[in-house]
N, C-alpha and C positions, 0 to 999 in steps of 0.2 A: 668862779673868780680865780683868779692867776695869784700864783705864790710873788707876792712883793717884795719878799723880803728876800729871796731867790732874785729875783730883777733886778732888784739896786747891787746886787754883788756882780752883775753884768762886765768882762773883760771889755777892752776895748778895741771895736769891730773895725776890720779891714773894711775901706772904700771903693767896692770895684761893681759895674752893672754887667759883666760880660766872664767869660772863661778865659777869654782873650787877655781884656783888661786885668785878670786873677794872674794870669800867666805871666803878662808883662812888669807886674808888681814885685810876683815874688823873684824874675831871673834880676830886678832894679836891684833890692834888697839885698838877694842869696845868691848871687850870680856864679860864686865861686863853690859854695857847699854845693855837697849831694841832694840830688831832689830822688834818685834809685841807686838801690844795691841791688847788682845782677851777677849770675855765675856764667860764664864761660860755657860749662860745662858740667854736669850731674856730678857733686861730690868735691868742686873746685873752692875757689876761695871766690868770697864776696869782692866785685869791683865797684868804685863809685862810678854813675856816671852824673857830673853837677848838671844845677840849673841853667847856663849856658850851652852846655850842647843839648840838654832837653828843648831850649827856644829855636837853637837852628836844627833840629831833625823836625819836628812839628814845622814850623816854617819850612823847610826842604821837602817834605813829602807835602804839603798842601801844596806847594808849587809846580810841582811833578802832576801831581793830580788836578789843579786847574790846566796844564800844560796838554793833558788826555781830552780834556771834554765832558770833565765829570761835574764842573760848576752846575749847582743846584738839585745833585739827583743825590738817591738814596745811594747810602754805601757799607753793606753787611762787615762786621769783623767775626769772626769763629775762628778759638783756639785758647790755649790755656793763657794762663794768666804770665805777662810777660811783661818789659821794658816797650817790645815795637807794640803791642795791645794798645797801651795807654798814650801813645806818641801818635796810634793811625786815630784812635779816639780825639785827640786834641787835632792832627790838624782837620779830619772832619769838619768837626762841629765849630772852630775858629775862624769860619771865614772862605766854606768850599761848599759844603751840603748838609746831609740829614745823615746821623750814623746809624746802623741798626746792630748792636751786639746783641749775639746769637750764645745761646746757653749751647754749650759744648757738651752738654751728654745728650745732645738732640741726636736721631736716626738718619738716615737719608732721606727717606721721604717727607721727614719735617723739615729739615732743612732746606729743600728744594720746597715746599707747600711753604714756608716763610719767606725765604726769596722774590718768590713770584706773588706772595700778597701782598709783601710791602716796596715791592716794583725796584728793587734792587740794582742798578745799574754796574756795581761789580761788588767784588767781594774778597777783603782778604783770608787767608785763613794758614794755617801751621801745617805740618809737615801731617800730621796725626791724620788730614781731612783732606788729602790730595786724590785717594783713590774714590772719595764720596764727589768729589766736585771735580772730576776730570772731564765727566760730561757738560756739557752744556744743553739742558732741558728749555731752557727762556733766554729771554733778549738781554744776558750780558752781555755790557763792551767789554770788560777787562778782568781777568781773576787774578789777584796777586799774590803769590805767596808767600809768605814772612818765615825767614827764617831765627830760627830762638837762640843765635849765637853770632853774634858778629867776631869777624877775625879778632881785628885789634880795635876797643875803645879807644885806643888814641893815636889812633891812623888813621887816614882818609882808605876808604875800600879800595879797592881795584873796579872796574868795571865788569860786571859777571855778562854770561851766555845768557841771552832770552831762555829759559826750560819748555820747551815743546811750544812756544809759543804764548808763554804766561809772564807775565813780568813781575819781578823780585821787588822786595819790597828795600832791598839794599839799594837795587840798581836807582831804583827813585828816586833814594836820599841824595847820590849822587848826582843825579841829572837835576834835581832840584837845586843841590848848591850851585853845579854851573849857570844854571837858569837865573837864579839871583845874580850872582858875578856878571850876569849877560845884563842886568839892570830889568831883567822880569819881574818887577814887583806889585803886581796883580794881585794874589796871594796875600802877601805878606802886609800890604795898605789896606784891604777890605775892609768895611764895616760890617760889624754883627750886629743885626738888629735882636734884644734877647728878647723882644715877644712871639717871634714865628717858631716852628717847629723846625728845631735842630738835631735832636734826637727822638727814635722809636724803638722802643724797649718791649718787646712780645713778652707779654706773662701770662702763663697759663694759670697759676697760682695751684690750688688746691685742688681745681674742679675739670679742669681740659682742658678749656674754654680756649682758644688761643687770642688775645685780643692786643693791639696795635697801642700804646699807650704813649701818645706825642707829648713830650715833655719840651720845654726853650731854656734859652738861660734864664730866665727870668726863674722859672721853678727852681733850679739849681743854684741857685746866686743865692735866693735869698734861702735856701736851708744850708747852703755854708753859714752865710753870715747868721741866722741864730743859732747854729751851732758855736760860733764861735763866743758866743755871747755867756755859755754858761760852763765850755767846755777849754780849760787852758792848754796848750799846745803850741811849744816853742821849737825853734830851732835847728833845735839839741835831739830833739825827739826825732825816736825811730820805731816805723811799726813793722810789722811782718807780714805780708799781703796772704792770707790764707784762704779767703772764700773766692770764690768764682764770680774775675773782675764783671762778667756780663749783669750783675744784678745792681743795682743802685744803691743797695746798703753799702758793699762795698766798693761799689765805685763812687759814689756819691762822700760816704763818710771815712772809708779806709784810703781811698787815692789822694780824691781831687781837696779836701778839708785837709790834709795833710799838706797839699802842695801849696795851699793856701796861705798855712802857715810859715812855710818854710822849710819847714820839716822833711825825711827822708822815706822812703818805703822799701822795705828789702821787700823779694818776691820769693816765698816759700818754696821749695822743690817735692812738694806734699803732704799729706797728713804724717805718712809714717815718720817723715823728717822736722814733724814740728818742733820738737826739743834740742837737736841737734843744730839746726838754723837760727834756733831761738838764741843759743849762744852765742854764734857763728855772728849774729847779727847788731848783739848786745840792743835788741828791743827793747824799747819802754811802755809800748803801747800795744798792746793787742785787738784787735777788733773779730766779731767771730759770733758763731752762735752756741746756744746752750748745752749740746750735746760736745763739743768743742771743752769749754769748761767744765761740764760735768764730769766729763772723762777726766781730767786733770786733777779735780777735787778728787778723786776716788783714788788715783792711783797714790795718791800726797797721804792721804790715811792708809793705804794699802800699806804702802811701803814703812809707812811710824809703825801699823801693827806687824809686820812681820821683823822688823828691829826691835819691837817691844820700846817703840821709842812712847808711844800714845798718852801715854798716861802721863809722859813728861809736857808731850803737847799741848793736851789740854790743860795744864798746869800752867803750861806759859799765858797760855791764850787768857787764862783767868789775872794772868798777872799783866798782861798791856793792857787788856780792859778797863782794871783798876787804877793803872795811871796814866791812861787816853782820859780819863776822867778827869784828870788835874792839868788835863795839858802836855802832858810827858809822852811824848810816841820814841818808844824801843822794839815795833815791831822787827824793824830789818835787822837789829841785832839778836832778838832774840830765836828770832825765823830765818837765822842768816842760810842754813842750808837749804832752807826750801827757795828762797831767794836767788842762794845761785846755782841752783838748777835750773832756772831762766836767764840765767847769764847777769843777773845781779843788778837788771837797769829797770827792770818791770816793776812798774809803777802804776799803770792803767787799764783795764777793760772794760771796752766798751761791746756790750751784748744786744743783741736783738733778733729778730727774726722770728722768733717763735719764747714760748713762757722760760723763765727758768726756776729750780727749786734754789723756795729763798734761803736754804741755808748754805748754798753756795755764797751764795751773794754775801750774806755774812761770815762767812767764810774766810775768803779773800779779802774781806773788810780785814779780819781778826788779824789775816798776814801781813796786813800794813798795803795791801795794793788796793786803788779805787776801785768799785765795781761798778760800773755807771748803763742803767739798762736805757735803750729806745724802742719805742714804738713807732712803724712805721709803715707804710705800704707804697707800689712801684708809683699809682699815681699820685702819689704827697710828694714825689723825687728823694728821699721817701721818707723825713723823718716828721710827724704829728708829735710826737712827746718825747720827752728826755729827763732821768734824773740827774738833775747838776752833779756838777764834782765837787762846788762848794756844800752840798746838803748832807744831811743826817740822813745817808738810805739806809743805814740800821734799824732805824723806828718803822720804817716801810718796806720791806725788801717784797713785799709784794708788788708793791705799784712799777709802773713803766713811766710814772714823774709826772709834771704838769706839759699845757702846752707851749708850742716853742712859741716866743716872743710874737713873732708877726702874725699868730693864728688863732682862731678860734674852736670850740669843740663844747661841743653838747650830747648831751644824752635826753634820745627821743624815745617814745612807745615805752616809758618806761614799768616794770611789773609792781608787783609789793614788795620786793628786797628793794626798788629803785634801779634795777638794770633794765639798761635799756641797750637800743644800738647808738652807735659811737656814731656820730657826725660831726664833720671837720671845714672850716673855709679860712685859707689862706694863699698869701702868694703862692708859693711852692703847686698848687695842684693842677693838676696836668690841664692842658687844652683840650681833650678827649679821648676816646678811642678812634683811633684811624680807619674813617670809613664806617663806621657804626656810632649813628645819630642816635638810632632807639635807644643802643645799649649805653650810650652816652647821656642820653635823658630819663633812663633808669635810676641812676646812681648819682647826678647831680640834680639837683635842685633849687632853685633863687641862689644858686650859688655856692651851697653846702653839698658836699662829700659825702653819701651814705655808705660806709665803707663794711658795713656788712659784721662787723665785731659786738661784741658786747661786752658791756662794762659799766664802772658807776665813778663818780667823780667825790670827795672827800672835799670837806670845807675848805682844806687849802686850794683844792682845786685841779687833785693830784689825782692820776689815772689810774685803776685797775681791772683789766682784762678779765672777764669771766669764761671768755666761749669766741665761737662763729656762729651768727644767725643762724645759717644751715644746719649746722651740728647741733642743735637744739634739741633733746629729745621729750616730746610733750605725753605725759600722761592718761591715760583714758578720761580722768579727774581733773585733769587739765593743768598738772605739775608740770612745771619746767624740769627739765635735767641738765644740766651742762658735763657732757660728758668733760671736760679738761678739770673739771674741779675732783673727780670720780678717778683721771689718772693719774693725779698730781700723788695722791693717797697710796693706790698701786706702785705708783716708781719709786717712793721713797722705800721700799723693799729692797736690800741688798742683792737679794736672787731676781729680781728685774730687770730685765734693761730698758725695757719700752713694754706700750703698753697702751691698746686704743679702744676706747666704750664706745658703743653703736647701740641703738635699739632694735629690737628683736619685731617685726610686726607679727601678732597672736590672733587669734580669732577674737569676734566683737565682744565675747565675755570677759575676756581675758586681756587684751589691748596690747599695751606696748612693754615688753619685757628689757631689762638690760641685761646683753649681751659684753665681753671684750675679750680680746687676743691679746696675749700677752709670750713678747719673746722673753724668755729665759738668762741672765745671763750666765751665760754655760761653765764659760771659764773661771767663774766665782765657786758656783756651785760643784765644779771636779776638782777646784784647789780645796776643797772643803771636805767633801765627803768621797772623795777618791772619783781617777777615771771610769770606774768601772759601776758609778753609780746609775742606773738602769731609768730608762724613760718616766717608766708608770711611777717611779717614786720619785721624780722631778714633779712630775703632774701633782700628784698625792703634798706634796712639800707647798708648793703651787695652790692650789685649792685650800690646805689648814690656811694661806696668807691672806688667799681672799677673804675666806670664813671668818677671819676675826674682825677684817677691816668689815664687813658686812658689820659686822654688829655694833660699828660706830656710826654704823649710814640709819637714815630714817630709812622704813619698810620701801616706799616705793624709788628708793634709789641704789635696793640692795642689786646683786649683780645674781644673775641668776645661771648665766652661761659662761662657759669657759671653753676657749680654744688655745691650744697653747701650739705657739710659731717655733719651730726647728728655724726657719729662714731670718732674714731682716724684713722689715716693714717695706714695701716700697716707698720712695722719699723723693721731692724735690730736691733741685742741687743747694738748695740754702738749709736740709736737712728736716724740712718738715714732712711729717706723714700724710699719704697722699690715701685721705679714706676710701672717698669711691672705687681705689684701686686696690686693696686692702681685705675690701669685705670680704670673708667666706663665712657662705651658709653653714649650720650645724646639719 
């Protein structure tokens, strides 16, 4: 049953059926503010660019590209996260064809093996990916390539050279506005119908797999709008674009729910620059995943312990606790430096993608900023649950919240703890996988979403994640194991950074052993006991940590193997650990 008392506190929801229609609202509205803050150049100053000239480059490049021959075909983007990214993304999908954003730390051969699966008719992509796509291997008409710096924001361009015969993604804008002044408005009057398939988003996820996930606006509309429903977002607000726009958490909850609102989005210039931006940008809002904030929490205690500030810290935190209880919130003054080390406007995080340790979450609570988790996956567009900003996630900081308004979820096959797998039906869920019926009638059924997760649901009706059905490890006795419960225990170890449980297969007497790899964190561990502290006594240090957490586990879920990673994990770009890639035998 759905949290009501969560519902009735319900914002009140924009009315739009289309991306189109989302777009047209908010340039009505905000025509004048910033909808992006973009750099020039690596290390420059933020420039606005408003909602008005976001409605005519999107209208000038869909018009360019009806103008080509591309009405109704597919049209790949690859490259980093930019201003023209999310400009070739809207006019795609607004009223031209099908878009396919392409995850940028793909190889060549993936790139080219996705192109030709999902029958790509051109492709843009950034400077970074010129020497991968200079070939033509299949039946593109056009490759265009974008460049991540336009001269002047508040100039009309010059007309650039064709480059070897590829067309620029500037020269488009321009011919597009000419083409409108010529009264071309093709383009710009289209109807979008939001139940066909306007976007294809490849995800391999965890497992390899590479599969075609057709989403419409229909999916995408309606997890704005319950987003909007539990989550407030004005204006005023500003986030800072940090994960890799090709996935739908962030493109979905970090762009386009932003644009929704009104609001603004600077675009990071990387991880190493996230603090520096962050002030640069005066963000309020962060969207991101756990390793993301976990780093953040750490370094926020690192830096109180080596000022010896800590003990004042936690002094404070006991004293807004005490009168957050009456009503009285003095976080931001009494946490005013850690505050503006964010540039003094952060206010929100919103997390997902993978678990996070709940005492971040409370954490960030204690510093006065909202910590607000999702759960989601590519074909939900993607968010299944959310903890409101209105709710008490202190008393839960494990859950990922209830579901979002238009949707449903159950928990099926469940065991004796009551976990089951997660199954979900609402607007939001994809039309299929593209070209794959089986694998499409694997995982839907009368309508519900078998989305492969496990977890249990709470009288209020509020989510928490145990595992992945795959990642199961089942006992000879016939115990479940969840290894994410086994590394939650491991990583809250300060000499941890990560850290991933596998089962061991043994001979039939002996069955299923648990095995895990644990990377070290190094840099903790030589600030501590000097650079010159020697492998076998990391290992040795490593092993007494396991050895005691062993002794908090029941017998058949002690850890019995140890491998300890020099390297990182291998990782998807949304920073989850990618096990089948991962394993090494003892």
């Amino acid at each position: 049953m759905k949290d009501k008392k969560v519902l009735q506190k319900a914002n009140t929801v924009s009315q739009f059926e289309t991306l189109k229609e989302m777009l047209a609202q908010s340039v009505k509205n905000h025509g004048d503010r910033p909808a992006f803050l973009v750099k020039k150049e690596k290390g420059g100053t933020y420039e606005e660019i408003k909602y008005k000239q976001l409605a005519n480059d999107v209208n000038a490049l869909g018009t360019a590209l009806f103008d080509l021959g591309l009405k109704g075909e597919k049209i790949a983007i690859i490259g980093e996260n930019s201003y023209e990214w999310i400009v070739t993304y809207l006019a795609v999908v607004n009223g031209l064809g099908i878009v396919v954003p392409l995850d940028k730390e793909l190889g060549k051969d993936e790139i080219w093996n996705l192109l030709e699966m999902s029958k790509s008719k051109a492709v843009f992509y950034t400077d970074t990916y010129k020497e991968i796509l200079k070939d033509n291997p299949i039946d593109l008409k056009v490759s265009i390539k974008v460049y991540g710096d336009r001269t002047d924001l508040s100039e009309k361009l010059e007309l650039d050279e064709r480059e070897n015969g590829l067309e620029t993604w500037n020269n488009l804008i321009i011919k597009g506005e000419d083409l409108i002044a010529q009264g071309k408005l093709d383009y710009v009057e289209a109807k979008v119908n939001p139940e066909v398939m306007n976007m294809l988003y490849y995800s391999s996820g965890t497992t390899g797999v590479a599969k075609g996930i057709m989403l419409c606006h229909r999916n995408l509309v309606s997890n704005l709008r319950d987003t909007d429903k539990v989550v407030k977002v004005y204006p005023e607000d500003r986030t800072l674009s940090l994960l890799p726009i090709h996935h739908t958490f962030e493109n979905t909850l970090g762009i386009l729910f932003i644009l929704s609102r009104g609001a603004s989005a600077a675009f990071c210039e990387g991880l190493r620059h996230v603090s520096k931006n962050f002030v640069e940008a005066q963000a309020s809002i962060l969207v991101g995943v756990p390793l993301i904030f976990e780093s953040i929490y750490t370094k926020i205690w690192k830096q109180a312990e080596k000022s010896k500030m800590d003990k004042t810290l936690r002094t404070g935190i006991k004293i807004s606790r005490f009168l957050k209880a009456f009503g009285i919130r003095v976080e931001r003054k009494l946490f005013k430096t850690i505050h503006d080390s964010f540039g003094g406007k952060l206010r929100m995080i919103v997390c997902g993608a993978a678990a996070v340790d709940p005492k971040v979450v409370i954490g960030f609570e204690d510093f006065g900023v909202s910590f607000l988790q999702g759960y989601g996956l590519t074909e939900c567009s993607p968010l299944v649950s959310g903890t409101p900003e209105h709710s008490n996630r202190r008393k839960k900081p494990n859950s990922v919240g209830p579901v979002v308004a238009s949707g449903q979820l159950k928990i099926v096959d469940k065991d004796e703890d009551g976990i089951g797998e997660v199954v979900y039906k609402g607007p939001n869920l994809m039309l299929g996988y593209y070209e794959m019926e089986d694998e499409t009638n694997d995982v839907i059924k009368d309508g519900w979403f078998y989305t492969g997760d496990l977890g249990y649901l709470d009288k209020k009706g509020w989510l928490y994640l145990t595992g992945r059905k795959k990642n199961v490890i089942v006992t000879k006795t016939g115990k479940n194991i969840y290894p994410e419960e086994i590394e939650l225990f491991v990583n809250e170890n300060k000499y941890v950074k990560e850290s991933m449980v596998y089962g061991i297969e043994n001979d039939q007497e002996t069955g299923t052993t648990i095995g895990i790899q644990i990377h070290p964190s190094y840099d903790i561990i030589y600030e501590e006991f000097g650079a010159e502290f020697e492998d076998n006594k990391i290992q040795n240090l490593i092993k007494d940590m396991v050895a005691k957490i062993n002794e908090k586990l029941p017998i058949y879920k002690r850890i019995q193997s140890i491998i300890i990673r020099k390297d990182e994990f291998i990782k998807t770009t949304t920073k989850k650990i990618q096990r089948h890639k991962n394993i090494k035998k003892d």
